[in-house]
VMD Tcl script that builds the backbone (N, CA, C; Angstrom):
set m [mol new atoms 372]
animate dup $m
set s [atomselect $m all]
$s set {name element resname resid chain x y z} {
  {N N UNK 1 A 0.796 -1.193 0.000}
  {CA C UNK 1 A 0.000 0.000 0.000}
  {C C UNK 1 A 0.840 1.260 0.000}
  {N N UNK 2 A 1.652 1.228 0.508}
  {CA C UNK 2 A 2.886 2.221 0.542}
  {C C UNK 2 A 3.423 3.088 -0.974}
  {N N UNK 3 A 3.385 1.985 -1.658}
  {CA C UNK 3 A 3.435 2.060 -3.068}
  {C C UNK 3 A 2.337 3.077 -3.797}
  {N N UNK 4 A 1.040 2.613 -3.659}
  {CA C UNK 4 A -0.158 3.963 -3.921}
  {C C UNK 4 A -0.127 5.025 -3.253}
  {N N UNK 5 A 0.249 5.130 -2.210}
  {CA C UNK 5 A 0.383 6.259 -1.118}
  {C C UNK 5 A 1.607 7.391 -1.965}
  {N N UNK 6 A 2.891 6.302 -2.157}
  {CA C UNK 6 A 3.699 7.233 -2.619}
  {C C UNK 6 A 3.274 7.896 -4.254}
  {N N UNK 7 A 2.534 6.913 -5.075}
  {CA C UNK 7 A 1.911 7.290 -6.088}
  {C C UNK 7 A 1.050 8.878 -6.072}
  {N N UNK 8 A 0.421 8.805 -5.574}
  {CA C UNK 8 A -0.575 9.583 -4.877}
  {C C UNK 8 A 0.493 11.454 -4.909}
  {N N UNK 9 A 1.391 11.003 -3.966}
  {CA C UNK 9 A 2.071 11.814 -3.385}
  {C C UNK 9 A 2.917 12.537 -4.369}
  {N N UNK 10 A 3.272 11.911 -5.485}
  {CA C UNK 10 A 4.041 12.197 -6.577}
  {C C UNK 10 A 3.355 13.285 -7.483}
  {N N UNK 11 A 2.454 12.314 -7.901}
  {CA C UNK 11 A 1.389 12.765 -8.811}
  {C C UNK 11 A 0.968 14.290 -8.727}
  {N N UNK 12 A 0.976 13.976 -7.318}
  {CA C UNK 12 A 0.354 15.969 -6.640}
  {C C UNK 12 A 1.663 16.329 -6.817}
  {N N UNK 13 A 2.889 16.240 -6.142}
  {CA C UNK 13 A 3.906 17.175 -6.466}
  {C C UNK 13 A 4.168 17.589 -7.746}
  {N N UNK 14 A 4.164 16.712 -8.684}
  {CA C UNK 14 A 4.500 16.622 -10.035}
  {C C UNK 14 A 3.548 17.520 -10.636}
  {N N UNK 15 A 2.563 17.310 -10.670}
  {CA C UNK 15 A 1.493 18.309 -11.439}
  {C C UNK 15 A 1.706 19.815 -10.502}
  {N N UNK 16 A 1.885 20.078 -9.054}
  {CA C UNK 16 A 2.142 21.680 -9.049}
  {C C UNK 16 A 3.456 21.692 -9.942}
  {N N UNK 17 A 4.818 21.281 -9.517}
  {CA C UNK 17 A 6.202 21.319 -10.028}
  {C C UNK 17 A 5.780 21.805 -11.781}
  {N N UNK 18 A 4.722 20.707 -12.538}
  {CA C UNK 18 A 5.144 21.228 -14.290}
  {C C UNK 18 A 4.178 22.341 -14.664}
  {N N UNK 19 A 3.519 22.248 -13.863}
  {CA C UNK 19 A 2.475 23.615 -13.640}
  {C C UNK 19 A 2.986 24.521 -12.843}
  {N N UNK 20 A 3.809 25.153 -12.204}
  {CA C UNK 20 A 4.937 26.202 -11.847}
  {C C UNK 20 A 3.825 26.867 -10.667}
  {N N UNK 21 A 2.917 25.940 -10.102}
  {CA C UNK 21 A 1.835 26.567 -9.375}
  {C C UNK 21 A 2.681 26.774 -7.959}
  {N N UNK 22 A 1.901 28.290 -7.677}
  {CA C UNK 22 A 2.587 28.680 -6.807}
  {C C UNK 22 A 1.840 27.669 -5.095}
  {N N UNK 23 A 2.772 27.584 -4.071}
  {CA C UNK 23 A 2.310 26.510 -3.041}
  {C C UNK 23 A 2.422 27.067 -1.656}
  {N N UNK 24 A 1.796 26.281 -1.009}
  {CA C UNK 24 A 2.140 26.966 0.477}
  {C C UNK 24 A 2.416 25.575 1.380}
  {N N UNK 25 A 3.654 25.648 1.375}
  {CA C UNK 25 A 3.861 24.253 2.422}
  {C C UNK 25 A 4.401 24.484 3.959}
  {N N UNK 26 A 3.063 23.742 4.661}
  {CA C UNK 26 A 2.889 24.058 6.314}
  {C C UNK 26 A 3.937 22.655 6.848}
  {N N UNK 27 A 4.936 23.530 7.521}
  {CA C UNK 27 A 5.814 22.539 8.213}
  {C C UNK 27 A 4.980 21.856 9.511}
  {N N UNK 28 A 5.084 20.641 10.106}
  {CA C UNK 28 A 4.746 20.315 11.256}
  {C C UNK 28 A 4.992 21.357 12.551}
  {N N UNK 29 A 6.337 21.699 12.474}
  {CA C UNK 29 A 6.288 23.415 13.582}
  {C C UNK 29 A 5.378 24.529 13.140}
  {N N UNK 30 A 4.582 24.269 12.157}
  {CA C UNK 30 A 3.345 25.684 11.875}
  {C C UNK 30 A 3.765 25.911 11.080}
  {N N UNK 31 A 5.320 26.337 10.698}
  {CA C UNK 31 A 5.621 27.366 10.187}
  {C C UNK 31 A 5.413 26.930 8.576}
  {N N UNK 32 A 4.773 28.365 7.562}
  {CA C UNK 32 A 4.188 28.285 6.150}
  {C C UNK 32 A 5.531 28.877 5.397}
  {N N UNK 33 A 6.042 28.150 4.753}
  {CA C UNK 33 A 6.218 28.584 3.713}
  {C C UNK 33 A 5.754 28.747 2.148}
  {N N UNK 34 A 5.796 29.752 1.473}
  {CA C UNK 34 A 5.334 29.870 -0.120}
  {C C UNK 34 A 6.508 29.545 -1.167}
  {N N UNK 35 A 6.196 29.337 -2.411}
  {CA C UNK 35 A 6.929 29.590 -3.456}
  {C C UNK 35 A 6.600 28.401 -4.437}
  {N N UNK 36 A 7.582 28.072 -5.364}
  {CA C UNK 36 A 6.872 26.846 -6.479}
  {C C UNK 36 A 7.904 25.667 -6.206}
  {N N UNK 37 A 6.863 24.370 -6.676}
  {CA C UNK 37 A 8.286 23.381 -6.179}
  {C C UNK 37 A 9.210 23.294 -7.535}
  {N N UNK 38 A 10.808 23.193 -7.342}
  {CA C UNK 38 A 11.448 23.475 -8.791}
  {C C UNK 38 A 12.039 21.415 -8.324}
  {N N UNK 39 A 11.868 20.845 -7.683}
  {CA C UNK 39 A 12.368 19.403 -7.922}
  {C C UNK 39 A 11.708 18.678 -6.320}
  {N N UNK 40 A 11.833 17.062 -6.111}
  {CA C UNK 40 A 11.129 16.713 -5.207}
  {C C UNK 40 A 11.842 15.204 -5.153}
  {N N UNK 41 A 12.208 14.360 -4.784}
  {CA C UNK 41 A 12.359 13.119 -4.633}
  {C C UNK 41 A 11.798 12.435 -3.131}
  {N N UNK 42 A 12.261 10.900 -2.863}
  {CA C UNK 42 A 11.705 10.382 -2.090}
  {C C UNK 42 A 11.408 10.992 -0.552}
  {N N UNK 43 A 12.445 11.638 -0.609}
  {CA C UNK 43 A 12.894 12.726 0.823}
  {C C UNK 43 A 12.657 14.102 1.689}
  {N N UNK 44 A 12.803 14.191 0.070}
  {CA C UNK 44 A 13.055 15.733 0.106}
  {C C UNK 44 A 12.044 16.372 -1.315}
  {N N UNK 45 A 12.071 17.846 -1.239}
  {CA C UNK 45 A 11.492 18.990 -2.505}
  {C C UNK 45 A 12.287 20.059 -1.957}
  {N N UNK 46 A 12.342 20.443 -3.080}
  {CA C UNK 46 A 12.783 22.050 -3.330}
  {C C UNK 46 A 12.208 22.598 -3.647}
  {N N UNK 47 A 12.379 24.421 -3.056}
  {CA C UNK 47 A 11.111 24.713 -2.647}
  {C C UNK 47 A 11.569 26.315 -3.597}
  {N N UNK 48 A 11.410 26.927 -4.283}
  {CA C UNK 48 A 12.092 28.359 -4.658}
  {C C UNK 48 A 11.135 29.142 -4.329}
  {N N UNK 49 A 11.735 30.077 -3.830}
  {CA C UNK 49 A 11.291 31.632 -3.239}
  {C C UNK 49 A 11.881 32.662 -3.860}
  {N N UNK 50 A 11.649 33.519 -4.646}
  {CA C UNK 50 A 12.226 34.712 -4.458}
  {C C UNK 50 A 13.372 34.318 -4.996}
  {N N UNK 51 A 13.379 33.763 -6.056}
  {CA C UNK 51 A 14.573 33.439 -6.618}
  {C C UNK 51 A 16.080 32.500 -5.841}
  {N N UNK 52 A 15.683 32.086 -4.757}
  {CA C UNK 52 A 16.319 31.258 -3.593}
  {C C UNK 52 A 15.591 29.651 -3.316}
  {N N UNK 53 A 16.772 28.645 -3.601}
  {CA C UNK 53 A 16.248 27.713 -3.616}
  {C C UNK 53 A 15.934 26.721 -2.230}
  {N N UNK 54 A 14.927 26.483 -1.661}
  {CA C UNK 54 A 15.260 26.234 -0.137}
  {C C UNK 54 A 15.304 24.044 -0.362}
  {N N UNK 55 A 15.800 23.973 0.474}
  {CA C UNK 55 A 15.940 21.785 0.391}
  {C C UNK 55 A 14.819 21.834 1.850}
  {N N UNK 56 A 13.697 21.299 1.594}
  {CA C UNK 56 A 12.612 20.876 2.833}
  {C C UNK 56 A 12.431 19.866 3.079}
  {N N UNK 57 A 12.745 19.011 3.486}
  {CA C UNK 57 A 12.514 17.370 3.822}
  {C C UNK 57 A 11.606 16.713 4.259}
  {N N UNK 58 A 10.746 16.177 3.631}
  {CA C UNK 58 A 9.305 15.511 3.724}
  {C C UNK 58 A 8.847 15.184 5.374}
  {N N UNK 59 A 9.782 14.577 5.952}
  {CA C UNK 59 A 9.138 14.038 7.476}
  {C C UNK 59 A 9.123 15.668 7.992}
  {N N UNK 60 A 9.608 16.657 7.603}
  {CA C UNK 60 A 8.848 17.890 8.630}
  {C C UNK 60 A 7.478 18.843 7.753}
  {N N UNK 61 A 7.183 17.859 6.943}
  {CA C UNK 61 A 6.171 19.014 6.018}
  {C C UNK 61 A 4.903 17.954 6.838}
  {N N UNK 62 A 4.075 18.897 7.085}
  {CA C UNK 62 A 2.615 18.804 7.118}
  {C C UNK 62 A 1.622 18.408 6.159}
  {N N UNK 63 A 1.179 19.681 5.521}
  {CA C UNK 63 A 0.377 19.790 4.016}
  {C C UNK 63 A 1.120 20.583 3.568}
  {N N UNK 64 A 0.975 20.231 1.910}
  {CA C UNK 64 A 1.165 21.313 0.561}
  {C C UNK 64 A -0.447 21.116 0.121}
  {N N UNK 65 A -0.239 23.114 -0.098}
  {CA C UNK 65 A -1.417 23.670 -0.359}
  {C C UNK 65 A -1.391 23.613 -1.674}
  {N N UNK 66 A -2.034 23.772 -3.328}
  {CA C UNK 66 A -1.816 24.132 -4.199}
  {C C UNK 66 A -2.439 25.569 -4.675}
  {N N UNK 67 A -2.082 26.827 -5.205}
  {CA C UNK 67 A -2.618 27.586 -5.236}
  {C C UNK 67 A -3.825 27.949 -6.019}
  {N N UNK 68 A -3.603 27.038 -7.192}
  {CA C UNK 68 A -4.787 26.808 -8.253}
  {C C UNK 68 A -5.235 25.301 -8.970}
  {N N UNK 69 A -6.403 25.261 -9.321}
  {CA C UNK 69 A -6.502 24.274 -9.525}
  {C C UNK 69 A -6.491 23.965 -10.822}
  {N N UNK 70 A -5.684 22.279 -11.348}
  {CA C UNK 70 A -5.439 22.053 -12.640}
  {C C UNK 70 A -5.941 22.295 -13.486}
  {N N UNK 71 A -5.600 22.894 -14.436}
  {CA C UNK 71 A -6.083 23.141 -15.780}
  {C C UNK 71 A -7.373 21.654 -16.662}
  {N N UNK 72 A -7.212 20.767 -16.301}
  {CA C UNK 72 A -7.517 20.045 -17.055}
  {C C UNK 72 A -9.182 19.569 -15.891}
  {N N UNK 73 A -9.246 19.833 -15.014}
  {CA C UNK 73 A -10.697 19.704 -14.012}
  {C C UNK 73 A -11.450 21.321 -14.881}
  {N N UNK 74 A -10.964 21.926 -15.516}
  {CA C UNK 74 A -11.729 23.301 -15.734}
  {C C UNK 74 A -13.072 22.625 -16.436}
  {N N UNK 75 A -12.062 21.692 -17.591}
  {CA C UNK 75 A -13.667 21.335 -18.510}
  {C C UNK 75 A -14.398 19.974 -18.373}
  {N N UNK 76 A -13.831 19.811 -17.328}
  {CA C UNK 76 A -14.178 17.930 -16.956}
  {C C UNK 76 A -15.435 18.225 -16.371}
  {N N UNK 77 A -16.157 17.576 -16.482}
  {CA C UNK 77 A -17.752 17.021 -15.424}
  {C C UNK 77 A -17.251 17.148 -13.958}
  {N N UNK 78 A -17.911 17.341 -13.403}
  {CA C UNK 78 A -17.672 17.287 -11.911}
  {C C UNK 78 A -17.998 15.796 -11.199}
  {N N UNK 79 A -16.748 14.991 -11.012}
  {CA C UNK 79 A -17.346 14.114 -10.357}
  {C C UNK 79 A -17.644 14.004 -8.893}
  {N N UNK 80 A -17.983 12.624 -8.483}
  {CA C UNK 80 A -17.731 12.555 -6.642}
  {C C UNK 80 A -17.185 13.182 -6.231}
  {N N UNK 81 A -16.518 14.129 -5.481}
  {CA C UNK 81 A -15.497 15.082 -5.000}
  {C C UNK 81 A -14.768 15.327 -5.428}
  {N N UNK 82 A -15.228 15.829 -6.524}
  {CA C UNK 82 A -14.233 16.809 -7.212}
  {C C UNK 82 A -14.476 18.432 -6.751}
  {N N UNK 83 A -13.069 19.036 -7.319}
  {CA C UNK 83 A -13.421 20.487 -6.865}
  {C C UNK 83 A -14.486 21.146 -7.257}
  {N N UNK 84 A -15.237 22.366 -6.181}
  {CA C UNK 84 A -16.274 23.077 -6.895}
  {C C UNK 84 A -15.295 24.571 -6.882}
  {N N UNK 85 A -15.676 24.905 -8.229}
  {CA C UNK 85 A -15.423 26.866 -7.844}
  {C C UNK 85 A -15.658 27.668 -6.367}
  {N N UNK 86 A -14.684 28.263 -5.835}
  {CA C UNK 86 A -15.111 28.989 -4.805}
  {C C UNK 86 A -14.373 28.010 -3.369}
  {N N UNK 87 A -14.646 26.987 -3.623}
  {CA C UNK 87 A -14.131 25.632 -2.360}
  {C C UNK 87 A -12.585 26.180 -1.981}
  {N N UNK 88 A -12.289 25.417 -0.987}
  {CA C UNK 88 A -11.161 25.482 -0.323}
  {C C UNK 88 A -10.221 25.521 -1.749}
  {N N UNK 89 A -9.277 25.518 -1.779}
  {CA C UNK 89 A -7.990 25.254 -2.835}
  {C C UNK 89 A -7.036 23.460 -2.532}
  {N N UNK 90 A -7.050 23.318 -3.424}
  {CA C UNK 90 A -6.412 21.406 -3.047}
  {C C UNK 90 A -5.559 21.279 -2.356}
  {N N UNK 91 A -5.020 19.996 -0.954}
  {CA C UNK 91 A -3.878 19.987 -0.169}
  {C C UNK 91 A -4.001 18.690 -0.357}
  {N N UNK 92 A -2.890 18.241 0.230}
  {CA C UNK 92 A -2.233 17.077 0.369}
  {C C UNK 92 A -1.274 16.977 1.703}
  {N N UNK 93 A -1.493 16.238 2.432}
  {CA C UNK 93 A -0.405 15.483 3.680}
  {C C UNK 93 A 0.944 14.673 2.957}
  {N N UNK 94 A 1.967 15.703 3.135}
  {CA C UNK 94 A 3.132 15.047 3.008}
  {C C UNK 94 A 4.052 13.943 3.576}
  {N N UNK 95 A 4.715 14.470 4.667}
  {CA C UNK 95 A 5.403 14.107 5.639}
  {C C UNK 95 A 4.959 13.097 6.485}
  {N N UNK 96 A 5.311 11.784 7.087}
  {CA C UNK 96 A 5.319 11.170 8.078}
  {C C UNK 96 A 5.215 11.874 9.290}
  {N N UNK 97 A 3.857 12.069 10.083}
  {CA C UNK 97 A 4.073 12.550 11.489}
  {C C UNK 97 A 4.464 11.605 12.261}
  {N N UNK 98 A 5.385 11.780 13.370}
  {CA C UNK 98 A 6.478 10.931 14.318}
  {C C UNK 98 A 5.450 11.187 15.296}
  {N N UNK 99 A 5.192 9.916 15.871}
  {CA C UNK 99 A 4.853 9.548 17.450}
  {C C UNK 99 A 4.299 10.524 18.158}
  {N N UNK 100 A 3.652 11.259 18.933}
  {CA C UNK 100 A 3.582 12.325 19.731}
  {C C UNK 100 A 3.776 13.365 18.880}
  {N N UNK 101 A 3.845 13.882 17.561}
  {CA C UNK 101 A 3.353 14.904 16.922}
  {C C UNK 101 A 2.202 15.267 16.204}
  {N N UNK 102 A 1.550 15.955 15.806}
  {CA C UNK 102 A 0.064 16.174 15.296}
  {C C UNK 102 A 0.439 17.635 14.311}
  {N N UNK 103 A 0.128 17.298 13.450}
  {CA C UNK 103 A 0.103 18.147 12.494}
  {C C UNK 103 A -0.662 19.705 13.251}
  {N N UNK 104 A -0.368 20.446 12.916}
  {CA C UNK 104 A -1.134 22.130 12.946}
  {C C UNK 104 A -2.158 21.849 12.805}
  {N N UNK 105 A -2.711 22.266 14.677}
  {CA C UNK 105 A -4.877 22.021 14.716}
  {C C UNK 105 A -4.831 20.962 15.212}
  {N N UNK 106 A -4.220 19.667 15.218}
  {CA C UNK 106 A -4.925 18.405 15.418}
  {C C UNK 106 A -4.246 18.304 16.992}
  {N N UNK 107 A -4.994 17.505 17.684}
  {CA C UNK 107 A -4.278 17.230 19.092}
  {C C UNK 107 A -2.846 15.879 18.796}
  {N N UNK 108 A -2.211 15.950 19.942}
  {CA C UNK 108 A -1.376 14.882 19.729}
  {C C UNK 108 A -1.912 13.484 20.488}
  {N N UNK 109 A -1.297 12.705 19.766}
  {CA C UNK 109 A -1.854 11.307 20.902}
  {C C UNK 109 A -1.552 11.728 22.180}
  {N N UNK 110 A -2.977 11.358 23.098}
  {CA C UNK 110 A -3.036 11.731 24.495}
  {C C UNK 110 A -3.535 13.146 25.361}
  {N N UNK 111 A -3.325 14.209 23.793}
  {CA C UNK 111 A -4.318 15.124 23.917}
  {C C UNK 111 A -5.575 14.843 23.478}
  {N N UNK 112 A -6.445 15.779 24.481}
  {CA C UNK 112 A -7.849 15.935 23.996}
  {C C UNK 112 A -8.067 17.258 22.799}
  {N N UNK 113 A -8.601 16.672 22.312}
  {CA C UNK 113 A -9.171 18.251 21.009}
  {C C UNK 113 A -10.194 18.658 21.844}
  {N N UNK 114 A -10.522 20.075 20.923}
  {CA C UNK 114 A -11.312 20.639 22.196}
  {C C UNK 114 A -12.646 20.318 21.975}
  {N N UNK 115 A -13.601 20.341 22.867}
  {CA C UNK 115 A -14.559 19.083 22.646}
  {C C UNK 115 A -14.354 18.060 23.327}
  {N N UNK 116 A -13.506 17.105 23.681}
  {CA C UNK 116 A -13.348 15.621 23.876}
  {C C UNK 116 A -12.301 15.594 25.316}
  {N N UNK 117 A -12.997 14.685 25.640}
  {CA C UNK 117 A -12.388 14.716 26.876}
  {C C UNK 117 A -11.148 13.725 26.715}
  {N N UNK 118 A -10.082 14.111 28.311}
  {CA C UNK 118 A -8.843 13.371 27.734}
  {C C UNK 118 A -9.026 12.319 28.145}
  {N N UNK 119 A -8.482 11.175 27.335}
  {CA C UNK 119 A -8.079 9.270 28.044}
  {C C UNK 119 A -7.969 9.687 29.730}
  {N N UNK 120 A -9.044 8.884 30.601}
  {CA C UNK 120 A -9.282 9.291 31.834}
  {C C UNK 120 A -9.962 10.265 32.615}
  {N N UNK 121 A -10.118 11.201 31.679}
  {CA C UNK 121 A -10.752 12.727 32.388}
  {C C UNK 121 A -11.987 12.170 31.943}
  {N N UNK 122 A -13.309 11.993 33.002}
  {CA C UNK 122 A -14.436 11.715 32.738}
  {C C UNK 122 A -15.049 12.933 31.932}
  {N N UNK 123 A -16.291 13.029 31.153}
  {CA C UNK 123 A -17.466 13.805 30.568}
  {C C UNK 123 A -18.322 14.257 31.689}
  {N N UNK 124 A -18.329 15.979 31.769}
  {CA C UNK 124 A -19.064 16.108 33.051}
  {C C UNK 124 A -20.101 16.968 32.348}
}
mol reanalyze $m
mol bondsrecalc $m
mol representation Tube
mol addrep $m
Protein backbone atom coordinates (compact mmCIF):
# COMPACT_ATOMS: atom_id res chain seq x y z
CA UNK A 1 0.00 0.00 0.00
CA UNK A 2 2.89 2.22 0.54
CA UNK A 3 3.43 2.06 -3.07
CA UNK A 4 -0.16 3.96 -3.92
CA UNK A 5 0.38 6.26 -1.12
CA UNK A 6 3.70 7.23 -2.62
CA UNK A 7 1.91 7.29 -6.09
CA UNK A 8 -0.58 9.58 -4.88
CA UNK A 9 2.07 11.81 -3.38
CA UNK A 10 4.04 12.20 -6.58
CA UNK A 11 1.39 12.76 -8.81
CA UNK A 12 0.35 15.97 -6.64
CA UNK A 13 3.91 17.18 -6.47
CA UNK A 14 4.50 16.62 -10.03
CA UNK A 15 1.49 18.31 -11.44
CA UNK A 16 2.14 21.68 -9.05
CA UNK A 17 6.20 21.32 -10.03
CA UNK A 18 5.14 21.23 -14.29
CA UNK A 19 2.48 23.62 -13.64
CA UNK A 20 4.94 26.20 -11.85
CA UNK A 21 1.84 26.57 -9.37
CA UNK A 22 2.59 28.68 -6.81
CA UNK A 23 2.31 26.51 -3.04
CA UNK A 24 2.14 26.97 0.48
CA UNK A 25 3.86 24.25 2.42
CA UNK A 26 2.89 24.06 6.31
CA UNK A 27 5.81 22.54 8.21
CA UNK A 28 4.75 20.31 11.26
CA UNK A 29 6.29 23.41 13.58
CA UNK A 30 3.34 25.68 11.88
CA UNK A 31 5.62 27.37 10.19
CA UNK A 32 4.19 28.28 6.15
CA UNK A 33 6.22 28.58 3.71
CA UNK A 34 5.33 29.87 -0.12
CA UNK A 35 6.93 29.59 -3.46
CA UNK A 36 6.87 26.85 -6.48
CA UNK A 37 8.29 23.38 -6.18
CA UNK A 38 11.45 23.48 -8.79
CA UNK A 39 12.37 19.40 -7.92
CA UNK A 40 11.13 16.71 -5.21
CA UNK A 41 12.36 13.12 -4.63
CA UNK A 42 11.71 10.38 -2.09
CA UNK A 43 12.89 12.73 0.82
CA UNK A 44 13.06 15.73 0.11
CA UNK A 45 11.49 18.99 -2.51
CA UNK A 46 12.78 22.05 -3.33
CA UNK A 47 11.11 24.71 -2.65
CA UNK A 48 12.09 28.36 -4.66
CA UNK A 49 11.29 31.63 -3.24
CA UNK A 50 12.23 34.71 -4.46
CA UNK A 51 14.57 33.44 -6.62
CA UNK A 52 16.32 31.26 -3.59
CA UNK A 53 16.25 27.71 -3.62
CA UNK A 54 15.26 26.23 -0.14
CA UNK A 55 15.94 21.79 0.39
CA UNK A 56 12.61 20.88 2.83
CA UNK A 57 12.51 17.37 3.82
CA UNK A 58 9.31 15.51 3.72
CA UNK A 59 9.14 14.04 7.48
CA UNK A 60 8.85 17.89 8.63
CA UNK A 61 6.17 19.01 6.02
CA UNK A 62 2.61 18.80 7.12
CA UNK A 63 0.38 19.79 4.02
CA UNK A 64 1.16 21.31 0.56
CA UNK A 65 -1.42 23.67 -0.36
CA UNK A 66 -1.82 24.13 -4.20
CA UNK A 67 -2.62 27.59 -5.24
CA UNK A 68 -4.79 26.81 -8.25
CA UNK A 69 -6.50 24.27 -9.52
CA UNK A 70 -5.44 22.05 -12.64
CA UNK A 71 -6.08 23.14 -15.78
CA UNK A 72 -7.52 20.04 -17.06
CA UNK A 73 -10.70 19.70 -14.01
CA UNK A 74 -11.73 23.30 -15.73
CA UNK A 75 -13.67 21.33 -18.51
CA UNK A 76 -14.18 17.93 -16.96
CA UNK A 77 -17.75 17.02 -15.42
CA UNK A 78 -17.67 17.29 -11.91
CA UNK A 79 -17.35 14.11 -10.36
CA UNK A 80 -17.73 12.55 -6.64
CA UNK A 81 -15.50 15.08 -5.00
CA UNK A 82 -14.23 16.81 -7.21
CA UNK A 83 -13.42 20.49 -6.87
CA UNK A 84 -16.27 23.08 -6.89
CA UNK A 85 -15.42 26.87 -7.84
CA UNK A 86 -15.11 28.99 -4.81
CA UNK A 87 -14.13 25.63 -2.36
CA UNK A 88 -11.16 25.48 -0.32
CA UNK A 89 -7.99 25.25 -2.83
CA UNK A 90 -6.41 21.41 -3.05
CA UNK A 91 -3.88 19.99 -0.17
CA UNK A 92 -2.23 17.08 0.37
CA UNK A 93 -0.40 15.48 3.68
CA UNK A 94 3.13 15.05 3.01
CA UNK A 95 5.40 14.11 5.64
CA UNK A 96 5.32 11.17 8.08
CA UNK A 97 4.07 12.55 11.49
CA UNK A 98 6.48 10.93 14.32
CA UNK A 99 4.85 9.55 17.45
CA UNK A 100 3.58 12.33 19.73
CA UNK A 101 3.35 14.90 16.92
CA UNK A 102 0.06 16.17 15.30
CA UNK A 103 0.10 18.15 12.49
CA UNK A 104 -1.13 22.13 12.95
CA UNK A 105 -4.88 22.02 14.72
CA UNK A 106 -4.93 18.40 15.42
CA UNK A 107 -4.28 17.23 19.09
CA UNK A 108 -1.38 14.88 19.73
CA UNK A 109 -1.85 11.31 20.90
CA UNK A 110 -3.04 11.73 24.49
CA UNK A 111 -4.32 15.12 23.92
CA UNK A 112 -7.85 15.93 24.00
CA UNK A 113 -9.17 18.25 21.01
CA UNK A 114 -11.31 20.64 22.20
CA UNK A 115 -14.56 19.08 22.65
CA UNK A 116 -13.35 15.62 23.88
CA UNK A 117 -12.39 14.72 26.88
CA UNK A 118 -8.84 13.37 27.73
CA UNK A 119 -8.08 9.27 28.04
CA UNK A 120 -9.28 9.29 31.83
CA UNK A 121 -10.75 12.73 32.39
CA UNK A 122 -14.44 11.71 32.74
CA UNK A 123 -17.47 13.81 30.57
CA UNK A 124 -19.06 16.11 33.05
Amino acid sequence: MEKQAQNIQDSFLNNARKEKSLVAIYLLSGVKLSGRIKSFDKYSLVLETNNQDQLIFKHAISTVVTGRMPSHSVHAPLAAGAHVPGAAPAAAVVGNHAPGHAAPGQASPGQASPGQASPGQAEG
